[in-house]
N, C-alpha and C positions, 0 to 999 in steps of 0.2 A: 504494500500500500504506500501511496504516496503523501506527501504533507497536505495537496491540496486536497487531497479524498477525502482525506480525515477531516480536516477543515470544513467539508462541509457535510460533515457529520452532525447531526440533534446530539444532546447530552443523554439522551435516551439509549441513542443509537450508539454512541460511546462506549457505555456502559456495556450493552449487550455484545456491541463486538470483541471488548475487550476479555470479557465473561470467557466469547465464543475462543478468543484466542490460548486464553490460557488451560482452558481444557484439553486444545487440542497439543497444547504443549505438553501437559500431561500422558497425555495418550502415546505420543511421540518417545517422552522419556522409559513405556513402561516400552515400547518397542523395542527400544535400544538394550532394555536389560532383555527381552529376550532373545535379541539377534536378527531381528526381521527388517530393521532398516536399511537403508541403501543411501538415501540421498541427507544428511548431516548436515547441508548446508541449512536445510529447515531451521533447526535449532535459532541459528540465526537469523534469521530473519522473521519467526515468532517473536523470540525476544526484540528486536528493533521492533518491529511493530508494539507490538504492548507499552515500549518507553514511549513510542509518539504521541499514541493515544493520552497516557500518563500524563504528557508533558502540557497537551493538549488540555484534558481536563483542568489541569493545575494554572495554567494559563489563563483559562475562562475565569476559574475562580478568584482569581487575583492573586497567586500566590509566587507567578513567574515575575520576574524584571522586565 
């Protein structure tokens, strides 16, 4: 996802994708302890997305600079 995607995301929508992202980060992590992953670069780019969002949120809120 990109900055402007997220950007014009609802705080709703926020919420729920960030929800959606970290589950599936989970689901990823339990991959990897079993051995069925292939593509690792995921990992990363879960996490970069969830910091956006974060940031994003935090932003809204008045808590960024």
């Amino acid at each position: 996802m990109k900055m402007a995607e997220i950007n014009d995301l609802s705080d709703v929508e926020l919420k729920q994708k960030e929800l959606s992202l970290r589950s599936e980060l989970s689901a990823l992590r339990l991959k990897k302890q079993i051995g069925q992953i292939e593509k690792f670069h995921r990992f990363s780019e879960f996490r970069r997305n969830i910091a956006r969002i974060m940031f994003v949120k935090s932003k809204r809120s008045g808590g960024a600079l």
